[in-house]
C-alpha positions as CSV (number, residue, x, y, z in Angstrom):
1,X,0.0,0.0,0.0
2,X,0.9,3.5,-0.3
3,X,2.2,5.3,2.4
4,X,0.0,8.4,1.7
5,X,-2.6,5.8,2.5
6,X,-1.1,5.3,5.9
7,X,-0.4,9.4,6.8
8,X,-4.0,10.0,5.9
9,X,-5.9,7.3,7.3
10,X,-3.9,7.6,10.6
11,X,-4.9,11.8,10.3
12,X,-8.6,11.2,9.9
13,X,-9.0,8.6,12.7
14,X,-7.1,10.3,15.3
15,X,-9.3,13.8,14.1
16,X,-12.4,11.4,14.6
17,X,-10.8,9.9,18.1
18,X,-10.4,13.0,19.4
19,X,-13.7,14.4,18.9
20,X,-15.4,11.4,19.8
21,X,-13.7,11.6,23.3
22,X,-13.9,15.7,23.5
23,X,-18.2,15.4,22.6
24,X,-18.3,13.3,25.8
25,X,-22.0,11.3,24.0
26,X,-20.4,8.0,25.6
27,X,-18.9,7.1,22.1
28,X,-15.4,7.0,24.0
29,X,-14.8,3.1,23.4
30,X,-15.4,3.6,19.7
31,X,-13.0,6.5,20.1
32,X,-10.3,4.9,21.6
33,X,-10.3,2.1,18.9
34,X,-9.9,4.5,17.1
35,X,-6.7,6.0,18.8
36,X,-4.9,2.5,18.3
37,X,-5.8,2.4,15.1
38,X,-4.6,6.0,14.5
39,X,-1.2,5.2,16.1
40,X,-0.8,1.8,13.9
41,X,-1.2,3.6,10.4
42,X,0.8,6.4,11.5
43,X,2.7,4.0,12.9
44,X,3.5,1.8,10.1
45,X,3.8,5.6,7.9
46,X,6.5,6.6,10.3
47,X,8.4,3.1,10.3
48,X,8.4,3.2,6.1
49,X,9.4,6.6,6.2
50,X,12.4,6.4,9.1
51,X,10.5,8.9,11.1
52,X,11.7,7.7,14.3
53,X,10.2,10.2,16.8
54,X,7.0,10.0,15.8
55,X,7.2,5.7,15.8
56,X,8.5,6.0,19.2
57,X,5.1,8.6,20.4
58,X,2.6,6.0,17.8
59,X,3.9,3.2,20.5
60,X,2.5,5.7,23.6
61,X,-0.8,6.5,21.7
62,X,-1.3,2.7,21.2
63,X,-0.6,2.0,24.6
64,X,-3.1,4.9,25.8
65,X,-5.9,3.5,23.4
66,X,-5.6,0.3,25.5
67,X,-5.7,1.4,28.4
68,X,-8.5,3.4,27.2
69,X,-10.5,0.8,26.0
70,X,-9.7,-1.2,29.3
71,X,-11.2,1.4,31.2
72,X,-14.1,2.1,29.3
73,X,-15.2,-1.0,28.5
């Protein structure tokens, strides 16, 4: 796959995480799957692309959409 495909499909579901949480209408689980979805595309983008900082904070935003969904479940 592309790696635009990656960027931009990380963008738009961390945009759609984000507000999911931030309209607080107790779509938050939804959001946070989102989140580690987010940080595996971008993930994956960053990894392709030697983007090394941003890999290192897709592994925290992963790790935070667990524990997200852990605690909202």
């Amino acid at each position: 796959m592309n790696n635009k495909f990656f960027e931009w499909a990380g963008v738009i579901t961390a945009i759609l995480y984000s507000m999911f949480v931030a309209l607080n209408i107790g779509i938050e689980f939804l959001g946070f799957c989102l989140l580690l979805l987010s940080a595996i595309l971008i993930g994956i983008w960053a990894y392709r692309g030697g983007h090394k900082g941003i890999l290192v904070l897709q592994f925290f935003y992963a790790t935070a959409g667990i524990i997200g969904m852990i605690r909202w479940f």
